[in-house]
C-alpha positions in Angstrom: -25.0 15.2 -18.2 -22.0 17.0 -19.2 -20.2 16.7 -22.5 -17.3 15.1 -20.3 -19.0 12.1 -20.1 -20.6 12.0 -23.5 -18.0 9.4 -25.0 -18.3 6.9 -22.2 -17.6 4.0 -21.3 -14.1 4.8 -21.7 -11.9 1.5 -24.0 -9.2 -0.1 -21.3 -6.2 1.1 -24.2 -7.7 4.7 -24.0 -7.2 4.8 -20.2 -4.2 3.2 -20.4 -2.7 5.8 -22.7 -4.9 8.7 -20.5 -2.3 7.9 -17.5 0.7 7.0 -19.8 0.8 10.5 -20.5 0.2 11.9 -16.9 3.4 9.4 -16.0 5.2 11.3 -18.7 4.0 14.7 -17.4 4.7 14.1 -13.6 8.5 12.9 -14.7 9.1 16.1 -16.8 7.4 18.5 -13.5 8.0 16.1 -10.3 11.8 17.5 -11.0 11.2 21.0 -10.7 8.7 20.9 -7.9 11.5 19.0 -6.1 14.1 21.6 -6.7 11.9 24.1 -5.8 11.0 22.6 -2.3 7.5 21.8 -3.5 7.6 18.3 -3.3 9.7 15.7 -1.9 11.8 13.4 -4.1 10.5 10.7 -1.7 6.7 11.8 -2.3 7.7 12.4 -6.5 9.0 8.7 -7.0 5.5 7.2 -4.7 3.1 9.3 -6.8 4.9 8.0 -10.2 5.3 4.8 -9.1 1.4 4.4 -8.0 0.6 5.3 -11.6 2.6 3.0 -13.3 1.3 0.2 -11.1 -1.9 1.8 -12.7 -0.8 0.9 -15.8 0.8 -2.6 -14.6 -2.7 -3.6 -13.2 -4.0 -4.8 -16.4 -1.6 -7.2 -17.4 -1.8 -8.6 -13.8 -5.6 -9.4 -14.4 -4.8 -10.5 -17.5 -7.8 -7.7 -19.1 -5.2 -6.4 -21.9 -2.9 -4.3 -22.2 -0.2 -3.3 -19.6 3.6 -3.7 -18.4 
């Protein structure tokens, strides 16, 4: 097995914070790739929103942390 997947399982708060960040890397790129015709604002705002229902899922399940 790879190092990758030496530190597993992987704490809820750690992947929480794992996609927080990719929510906070798609909204500083989603704007360029729109500008540049290489992604539709409509397509942009779907794939952010799916992650931070990612996030919300938690809470829902009441397992932890969440918004």
């Amino acid at each position: 097995m790879s190092a990758l997947f030496e530190s597993l399982p992987i704490p809820l708060d750690a992947q929480i914070a794992s996609v927080e960040r990719e929510i906070g890397l798609r909204v500083n790129v989603y704007p360029r790739f729109v500008a540049e015709h290489r992604m539709r604002q409509e397509k942009a705002d779907h794939e952010i929103a799916a992650m931070a229902a990612v996030v919300a899922l938690p809470a829902s399940l009441n397992l932890g942390r969440g918004r």
